[in-house]
C-alpha positions in Angstrom: -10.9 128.9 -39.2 -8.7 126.0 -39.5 -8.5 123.2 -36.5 -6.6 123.8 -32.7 -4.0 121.3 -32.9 -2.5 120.4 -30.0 0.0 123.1 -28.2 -1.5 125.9 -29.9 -3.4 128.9 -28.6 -6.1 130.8 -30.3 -7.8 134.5 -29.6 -10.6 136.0 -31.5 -13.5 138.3 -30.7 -16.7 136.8 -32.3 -19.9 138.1 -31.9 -22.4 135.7 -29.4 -25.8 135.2 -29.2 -27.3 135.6 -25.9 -30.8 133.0 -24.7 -32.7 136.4 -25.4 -31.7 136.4 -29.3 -29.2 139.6 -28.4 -25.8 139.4 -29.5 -22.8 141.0 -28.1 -18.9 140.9 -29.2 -16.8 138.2 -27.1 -12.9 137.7 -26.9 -12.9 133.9 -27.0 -9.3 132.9 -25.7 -9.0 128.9 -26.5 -5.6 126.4 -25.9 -5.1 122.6 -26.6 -2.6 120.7 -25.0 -1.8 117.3 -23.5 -1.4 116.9 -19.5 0.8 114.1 -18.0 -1.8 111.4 -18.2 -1.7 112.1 -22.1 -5.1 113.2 -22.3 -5.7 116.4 -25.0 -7.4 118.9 -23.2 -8.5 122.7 -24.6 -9.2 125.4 -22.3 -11.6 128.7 -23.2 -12.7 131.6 -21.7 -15.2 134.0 -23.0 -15.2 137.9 -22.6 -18.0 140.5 -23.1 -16.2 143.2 -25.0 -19.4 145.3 -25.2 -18.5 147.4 -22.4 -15.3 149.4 -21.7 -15.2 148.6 -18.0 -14.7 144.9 -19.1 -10.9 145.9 -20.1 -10.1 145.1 -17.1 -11.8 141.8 -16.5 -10.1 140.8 -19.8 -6.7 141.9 -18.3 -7.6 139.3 -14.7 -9.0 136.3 -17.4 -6.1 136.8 -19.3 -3.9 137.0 -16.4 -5.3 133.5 -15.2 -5.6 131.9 -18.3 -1.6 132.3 -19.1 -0.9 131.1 -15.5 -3.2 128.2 -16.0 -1.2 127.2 -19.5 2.3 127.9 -17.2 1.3 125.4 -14.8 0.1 122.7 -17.5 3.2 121.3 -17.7 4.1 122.6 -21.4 7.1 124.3 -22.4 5.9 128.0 -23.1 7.6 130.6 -24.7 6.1 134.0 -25.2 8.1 136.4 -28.1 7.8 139.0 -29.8 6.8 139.8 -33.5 10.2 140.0 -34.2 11.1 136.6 -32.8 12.7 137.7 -29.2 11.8 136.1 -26.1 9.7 138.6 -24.2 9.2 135.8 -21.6 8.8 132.0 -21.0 7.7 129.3 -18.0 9.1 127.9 -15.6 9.1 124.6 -17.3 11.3 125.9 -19.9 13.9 126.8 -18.0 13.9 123.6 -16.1 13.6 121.7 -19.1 16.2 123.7 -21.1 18.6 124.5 -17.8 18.3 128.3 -18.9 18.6 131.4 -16.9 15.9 133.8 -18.2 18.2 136.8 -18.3 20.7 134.9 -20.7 17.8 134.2 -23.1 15.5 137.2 -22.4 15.4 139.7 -25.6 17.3 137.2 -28.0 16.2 135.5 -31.0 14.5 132.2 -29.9 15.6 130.6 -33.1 19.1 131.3 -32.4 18.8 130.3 -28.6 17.2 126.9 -30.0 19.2 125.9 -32.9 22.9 125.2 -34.0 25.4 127.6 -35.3 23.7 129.6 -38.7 21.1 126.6 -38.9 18.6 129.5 -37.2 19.1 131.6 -39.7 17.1 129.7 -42.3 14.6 128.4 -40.2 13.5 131.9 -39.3 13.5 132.9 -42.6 11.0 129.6 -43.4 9.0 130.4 -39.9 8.3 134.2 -41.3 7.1 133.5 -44.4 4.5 130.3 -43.2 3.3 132.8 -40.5 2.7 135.6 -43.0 0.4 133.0 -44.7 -0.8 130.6 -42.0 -1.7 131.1 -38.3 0.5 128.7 -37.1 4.0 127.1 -37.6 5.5 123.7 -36.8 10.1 122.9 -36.3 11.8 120.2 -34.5 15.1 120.9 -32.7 17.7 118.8 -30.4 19.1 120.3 -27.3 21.0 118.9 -24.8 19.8 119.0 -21.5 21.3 119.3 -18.1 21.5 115.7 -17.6 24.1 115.7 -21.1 21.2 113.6 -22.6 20.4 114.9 -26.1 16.4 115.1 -26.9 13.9 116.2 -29.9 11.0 119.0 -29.2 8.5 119.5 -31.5 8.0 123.5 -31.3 4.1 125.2 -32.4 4.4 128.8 -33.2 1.3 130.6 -32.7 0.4 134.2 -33.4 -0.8 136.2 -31.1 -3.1 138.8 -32.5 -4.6 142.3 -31.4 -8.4 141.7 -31.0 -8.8 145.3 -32.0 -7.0 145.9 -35.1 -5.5 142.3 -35.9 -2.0 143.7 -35.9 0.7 141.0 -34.6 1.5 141.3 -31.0 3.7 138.4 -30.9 3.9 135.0 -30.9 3.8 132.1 -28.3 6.0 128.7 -29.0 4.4 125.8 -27.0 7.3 122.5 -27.3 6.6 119.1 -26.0 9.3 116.6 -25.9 8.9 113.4 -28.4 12.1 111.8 -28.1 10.7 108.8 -27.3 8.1 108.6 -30.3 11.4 109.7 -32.1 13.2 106.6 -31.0 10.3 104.6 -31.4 9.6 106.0 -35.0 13.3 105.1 -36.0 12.7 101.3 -34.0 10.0 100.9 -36.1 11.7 101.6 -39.3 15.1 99.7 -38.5 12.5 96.8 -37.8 10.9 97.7 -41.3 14.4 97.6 -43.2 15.5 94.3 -41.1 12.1 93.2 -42.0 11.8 93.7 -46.0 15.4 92.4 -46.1 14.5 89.5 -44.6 11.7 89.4 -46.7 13.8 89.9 -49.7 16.2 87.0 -49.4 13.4 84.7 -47.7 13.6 81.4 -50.3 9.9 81.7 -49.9 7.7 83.8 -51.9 6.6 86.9 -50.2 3.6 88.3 -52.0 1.1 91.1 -51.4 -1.9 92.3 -53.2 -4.4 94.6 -52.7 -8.2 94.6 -52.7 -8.6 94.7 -56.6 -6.1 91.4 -56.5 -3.1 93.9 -57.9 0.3 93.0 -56.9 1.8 95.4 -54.5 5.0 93.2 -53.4 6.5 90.5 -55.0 10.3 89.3 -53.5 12.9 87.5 -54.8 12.2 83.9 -53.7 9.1 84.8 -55.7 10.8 85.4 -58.7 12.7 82.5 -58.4 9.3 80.3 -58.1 7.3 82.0 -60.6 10.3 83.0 -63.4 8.7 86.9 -63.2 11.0 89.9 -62.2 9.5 91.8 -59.8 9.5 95.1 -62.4 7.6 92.4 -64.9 4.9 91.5 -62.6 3.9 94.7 -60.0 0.8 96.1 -61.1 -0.6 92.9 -62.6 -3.2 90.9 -61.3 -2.4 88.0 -59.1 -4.5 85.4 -61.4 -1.4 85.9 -63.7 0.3 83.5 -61.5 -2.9 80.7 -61.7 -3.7 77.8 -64.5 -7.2 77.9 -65.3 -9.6 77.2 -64.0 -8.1 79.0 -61.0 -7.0 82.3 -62.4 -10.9 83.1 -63.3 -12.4 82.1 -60.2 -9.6 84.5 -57.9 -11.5 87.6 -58.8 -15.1 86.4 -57.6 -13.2 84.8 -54.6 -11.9 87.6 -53.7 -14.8 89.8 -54.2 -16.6 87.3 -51.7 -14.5 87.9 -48.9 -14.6 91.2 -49.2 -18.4 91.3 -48.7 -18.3 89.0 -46.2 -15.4 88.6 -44.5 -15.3 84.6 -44.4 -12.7 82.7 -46.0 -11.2 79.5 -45.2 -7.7 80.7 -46.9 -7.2 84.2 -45.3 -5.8 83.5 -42.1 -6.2 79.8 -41.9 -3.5 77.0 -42.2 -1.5 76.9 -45.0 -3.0 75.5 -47.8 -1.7 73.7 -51.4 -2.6 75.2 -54.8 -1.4 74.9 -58.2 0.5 77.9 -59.7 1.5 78.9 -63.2 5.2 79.8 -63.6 6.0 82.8 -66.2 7.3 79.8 -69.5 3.7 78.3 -68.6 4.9 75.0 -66.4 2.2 73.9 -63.7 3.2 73.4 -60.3 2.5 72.5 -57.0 3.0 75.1 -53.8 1.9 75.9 -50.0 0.5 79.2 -49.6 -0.6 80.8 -46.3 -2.2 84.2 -46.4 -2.7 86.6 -44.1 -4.8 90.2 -43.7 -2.4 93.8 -43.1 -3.1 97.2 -43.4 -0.2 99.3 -44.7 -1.4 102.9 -43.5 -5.2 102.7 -44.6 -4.6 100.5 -47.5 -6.0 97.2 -47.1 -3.7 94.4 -48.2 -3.5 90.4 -48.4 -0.2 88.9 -48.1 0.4 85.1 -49.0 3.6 83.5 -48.5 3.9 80.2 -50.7 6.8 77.7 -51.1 7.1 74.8 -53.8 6.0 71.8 -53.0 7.2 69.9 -55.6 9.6 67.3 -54.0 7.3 66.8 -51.4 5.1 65.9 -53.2 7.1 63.4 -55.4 8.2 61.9 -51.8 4.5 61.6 -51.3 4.3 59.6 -54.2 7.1 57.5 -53.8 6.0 57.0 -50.1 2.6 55.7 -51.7 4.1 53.7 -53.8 6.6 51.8 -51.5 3.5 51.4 -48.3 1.4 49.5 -51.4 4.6 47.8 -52.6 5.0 46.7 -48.9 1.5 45.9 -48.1 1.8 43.5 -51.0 4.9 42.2 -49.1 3.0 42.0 -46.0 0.2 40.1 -47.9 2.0 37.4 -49.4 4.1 36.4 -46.8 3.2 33.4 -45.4 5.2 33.5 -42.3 4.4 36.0 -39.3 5.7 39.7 -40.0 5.8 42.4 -37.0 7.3 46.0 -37.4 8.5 47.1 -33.5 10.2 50.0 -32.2 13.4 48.8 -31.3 13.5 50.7 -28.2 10.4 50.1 -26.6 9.9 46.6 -28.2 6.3 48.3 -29.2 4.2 46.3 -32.1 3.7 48.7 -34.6 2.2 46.7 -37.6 2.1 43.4 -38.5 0.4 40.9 -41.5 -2.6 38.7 -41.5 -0.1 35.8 -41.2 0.9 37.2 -37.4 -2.4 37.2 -36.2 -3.4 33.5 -37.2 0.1 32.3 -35.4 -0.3 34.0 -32.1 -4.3 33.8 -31.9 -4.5 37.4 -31.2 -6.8 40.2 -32.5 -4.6 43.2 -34.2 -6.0 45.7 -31.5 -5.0 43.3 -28.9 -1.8 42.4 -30.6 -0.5 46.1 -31.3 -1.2 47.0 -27.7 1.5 44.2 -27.2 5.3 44.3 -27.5 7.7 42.0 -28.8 8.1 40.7 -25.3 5.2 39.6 -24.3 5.3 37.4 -27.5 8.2 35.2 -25.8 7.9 32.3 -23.5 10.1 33.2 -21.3 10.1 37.4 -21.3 14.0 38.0 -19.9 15.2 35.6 -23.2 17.2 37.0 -25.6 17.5 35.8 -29.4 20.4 33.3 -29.1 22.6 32.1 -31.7 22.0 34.9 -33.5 23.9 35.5 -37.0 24.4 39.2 -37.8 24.6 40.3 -41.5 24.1 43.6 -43.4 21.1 44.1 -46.0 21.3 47.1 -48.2 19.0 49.7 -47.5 18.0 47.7 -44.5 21.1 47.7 -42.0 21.9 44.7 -39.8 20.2 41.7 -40.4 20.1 38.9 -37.6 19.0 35.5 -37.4 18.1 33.3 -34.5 18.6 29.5 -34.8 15.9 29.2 -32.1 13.6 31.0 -30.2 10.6 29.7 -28.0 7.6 31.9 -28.0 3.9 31.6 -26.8 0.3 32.3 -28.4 -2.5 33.9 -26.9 -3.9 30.6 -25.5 -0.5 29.5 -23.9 0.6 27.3 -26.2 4.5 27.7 -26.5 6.0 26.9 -30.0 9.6 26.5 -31.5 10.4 29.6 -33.8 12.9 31.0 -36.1 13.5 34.6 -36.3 15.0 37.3 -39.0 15.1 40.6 -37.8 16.0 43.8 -40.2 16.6 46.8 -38.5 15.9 50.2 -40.6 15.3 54.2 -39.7 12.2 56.2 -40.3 12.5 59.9 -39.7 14.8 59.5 -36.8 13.3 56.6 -35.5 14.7 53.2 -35.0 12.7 50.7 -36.2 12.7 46.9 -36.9 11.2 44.0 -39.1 10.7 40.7 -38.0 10.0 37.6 -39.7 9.3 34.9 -37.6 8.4 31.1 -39.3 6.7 28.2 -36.8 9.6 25.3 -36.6 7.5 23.0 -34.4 7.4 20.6 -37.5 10.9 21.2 -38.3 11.7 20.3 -34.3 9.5 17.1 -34.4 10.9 16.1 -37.6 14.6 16.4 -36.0 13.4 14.7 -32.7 11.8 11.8 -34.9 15.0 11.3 -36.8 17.0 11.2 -33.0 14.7 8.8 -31.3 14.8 6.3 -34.9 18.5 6.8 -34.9 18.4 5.6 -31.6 16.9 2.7 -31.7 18.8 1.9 -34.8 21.6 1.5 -32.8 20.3 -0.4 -30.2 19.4 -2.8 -32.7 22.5 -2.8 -34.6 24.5 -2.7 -31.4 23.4 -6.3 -30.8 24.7 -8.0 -33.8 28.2 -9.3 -33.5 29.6 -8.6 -36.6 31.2 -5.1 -37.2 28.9 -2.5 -39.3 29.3 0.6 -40.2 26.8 3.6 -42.1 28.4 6.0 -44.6 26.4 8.3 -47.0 27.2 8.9 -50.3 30.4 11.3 -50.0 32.2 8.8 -48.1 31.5 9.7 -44.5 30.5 7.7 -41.6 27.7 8.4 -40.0 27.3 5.3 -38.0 29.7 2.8 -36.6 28.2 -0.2 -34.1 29.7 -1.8 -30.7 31.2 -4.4 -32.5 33.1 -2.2 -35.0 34.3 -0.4 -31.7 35.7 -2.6 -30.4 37.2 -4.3 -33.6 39.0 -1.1 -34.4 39.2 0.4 -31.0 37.5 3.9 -32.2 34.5 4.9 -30.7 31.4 6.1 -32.9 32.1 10.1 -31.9 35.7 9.7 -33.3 34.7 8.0 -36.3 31.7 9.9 -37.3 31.9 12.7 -40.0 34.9 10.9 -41.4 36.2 9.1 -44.6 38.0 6.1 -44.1 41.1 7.5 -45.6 41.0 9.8 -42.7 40.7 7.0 -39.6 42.3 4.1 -41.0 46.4 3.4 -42.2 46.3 2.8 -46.2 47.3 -0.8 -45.8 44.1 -1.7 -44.6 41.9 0.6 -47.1 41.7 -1.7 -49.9 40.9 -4.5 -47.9 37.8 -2.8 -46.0 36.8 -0.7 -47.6 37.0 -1.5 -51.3 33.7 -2.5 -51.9 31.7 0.5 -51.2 31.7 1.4 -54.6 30.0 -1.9 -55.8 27.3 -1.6 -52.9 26.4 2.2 -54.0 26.1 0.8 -57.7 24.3 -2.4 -56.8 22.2 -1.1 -54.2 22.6 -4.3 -52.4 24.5 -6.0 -49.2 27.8 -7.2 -50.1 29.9 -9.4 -47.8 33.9 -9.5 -47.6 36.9 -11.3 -46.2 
């Protein structure tokens, strides 16, 4: 006897043993259906057919038992074993907006189905039931609401105890549009998702538990150089350089028995694959665990990592080029964020100028560097650098060290992007002996002319090209030009040409003697 499926209904006398060891025939009357909450649940009732008067105790059970099935909330559906509707629940015509004498005494294929469509299926129907007990159709009827929905139909025969001679049949539907339209859901979802899949640039690729290749799209076959027809069925260590492509297997095999991997659903992870001419490369796989009906499969999806991996390289490559920058730079270098003014990094060179400790000074910004906080680099000369952007330079700036001392200090700041971020490189050289120089060479010029100031005679200072660079009281007077109007200037540009030769005609002679030489 084959399983009760759901909706169906099942008689059969069967002979029954009794506590004592006695055994009498039974009519065992069993059904299996699903009640609102969605629970499957089969009803039974036993008979004693040993005894005539029990004909009509079977007639009350039976009685009950079909009034219990027309109150389950299932669409019943009792015809004869020619295919008419004898009779049928209440549910049905509810569900089906019948009236029972429009359908009583037609052929239920016909009242269910579409224009000759019934035809076949009761041809179909006839022959399954001649062979099997039961029988399964979908239809789609539109109900009273003008909303169109699937039933899923069970045909069941209905048997004489007695002689086993068919005394009808009883169709038991349920409605399953909405598994219908979920079933179709999940397929669009499964199109739109191996489409996706498809034209993904990554590489979508699934194995099974032997390491076979199940799936293998076309951003795969443009990593790897394999057609899809070339490589399904093959085993994924194909795709692996040694010593990789030997180890998969037991790998594999490990997991299996134990279930711990650090790949198999983990973060992605880099490997090396083997492209179909033989040319390594680097690539990012991730893989994850599925089950595709009961089979058991592992899919990765990788991406080459090539480029990145040159970056990385090139990245290396320019932070060692610049830490030997950093190194051998004798003046203070500082890297800030140009927003917040943050330190960022700086060179040995930075710490011995402002005292600090790098922890301290990259807790620092560029701010809190400067003597006065609110000052702003004046004087400064913009430029551009290539690959560096504007380049500005202050003619001075005062800033302070950790132990107050305030210094002097010239500044060249680059400004420069990394990933998004504005950033900017300072290189900052102490001019406090470049100021004290400059204040030395004031104060001596100064007292140079005081002294010279109290000569009488008219003297005047030129360098080399012919400018003045310092005239006395007496010359001002003499000549009636002050030192400010005289200073910076040739003679040629102060004084008429008929007096030229007579001043000034000897300059030459004193540059080539290197001595004092008096005039008229």
């Amino acid at each position: 006897m084959k399983p009760l499926r759901e909706n169906q209904k099942l008689r059969l006398e069967t002979p029954i043993k009794k506590a004592n060891q006695k055994t009498f025939k039974a009519l065992v009357s069993l059904a299996s259906f699903k009640d609102r909450n969605g629970i499957v649940t089969t009803l039974g009732y036993f008979v004693n057919l040993s005894d005539a008067d029990k004909e009509a105790e079977l007639k009350e059970i039976q009685s009950r038992f079909n009034a219990l099935l027309g109150n389950s909330g299932l669409i019943l559906v009792n015809l004869s074993p020619d295919f008419l509707i004898t009779d049928l629940n209440e549910q049905a015509l509810k569900t089906f907006n019948w009236e029972k004498e429009n359908v009583t005494q037609r052929n239920f294929f016909e009242v269910i189905l579409p224009g000759d469509e019934w035809k076949k299926t009761l041809e179909e129907t006839r022959n399954r039931l001649s062979e099997e007990n039961t029988s399964e159709l979908e239809n789609q009827s539109v109900l009273s609401d003008k909303t169109q929905h699937t039933f899923s139909w069970s045909l069941a025969k209905e048997t004489d105890p007695k002689d086993e001679t068919i005394k009808g049949y009883i169709a038991i539907a349920k409605d399953i549009t909405e598994f219908k339209e979920a079933q179709n859901s999940l397929k669009e979802n499964e199109v739109l998702l191996n489409s996706i899949v498809d034209k993904s640039n990554d590489a979508f690729i699934a194995i099974d538990e032997n390491g076979i290749i199940q799936s293998f799209n076309t951003g795969a076959e443009h990593l790897f150089g394999y057609s899809s027809d070339e490589i399904l069925g093959q085993n994924v260590s194909n795709l692996m350089p040694e010593p990789y492509s030997k180890e998969h297997d037991n790998y594999l095999s490990r997991f299996l028995e134990t279930g711990r991997s650090k790949l198999v659903g983990g973060p992605p992870r880099e490997f090396v694959g083997k492209r179909k001419n033989g040319s390594i490369f680097p690539f990012e796989i991730t893989v994850r665990e599925m089950y595709k009906g009961y089979q058991r499969l592992f899919v990765g999806i990788g991406q080459d990592i090539s480029k990145r991996k040159a970056l990385e390289v090139a990245l290396n490559e320019n932070r060692e080029k610049f830490r030997r920058f950093m190194e051998a730079e004798s003046n203070a270098v500082i890297i800030i964020d140009s927003v917040s003014q943050q330190i960022i990094e700086h060179n040995d060179a930075a710490l011995q100028m402002y005292g600090y400790e790098s922890d301290d000074l990259l807790n620092l910004t560029f701010q809190n560097l400067l003597a006065k906080p609110d000052s702003s680099e004046e004087g400064a000369e913009s430029s551009t650098s290539p690959g560096l952007g504007s380049v500005n330079k202050t003619a001075l700036l005062y800033q302070k060290k950790k132990d107050g001392t305030v210094f002097p200090s010239h500044i060249t700041t680059n400004s420069f992007l990394v990933q998004d971020q504005n950033m900017e490189l300072k290189i900052i050289r102490d001019t406090s002996s470049q100021v004290r120089l400059e204040e030395n060479f004031k104060e001596a010029e100064g007292h140079l002319r005081n002294v010279l100031n109290s000569v009488d005679s008219a003297i005047f200072l030129k360098d080399r090209s012919g400018k003045f660079t310092l005239v006395n009281a007496a010359f001002e007077r003499l000549f009636n030009k002050t030192n400010e109007e005289i200073k910076g200037k040739t003679a040629e540009e102060v004084f008429p040409g008929e007096y030229l030769e007579a001043l000034f005609s000897g300059d030459s002679s004193v540059y080539e003697a290197a001595s004092p030489l008096e005039g008229k």
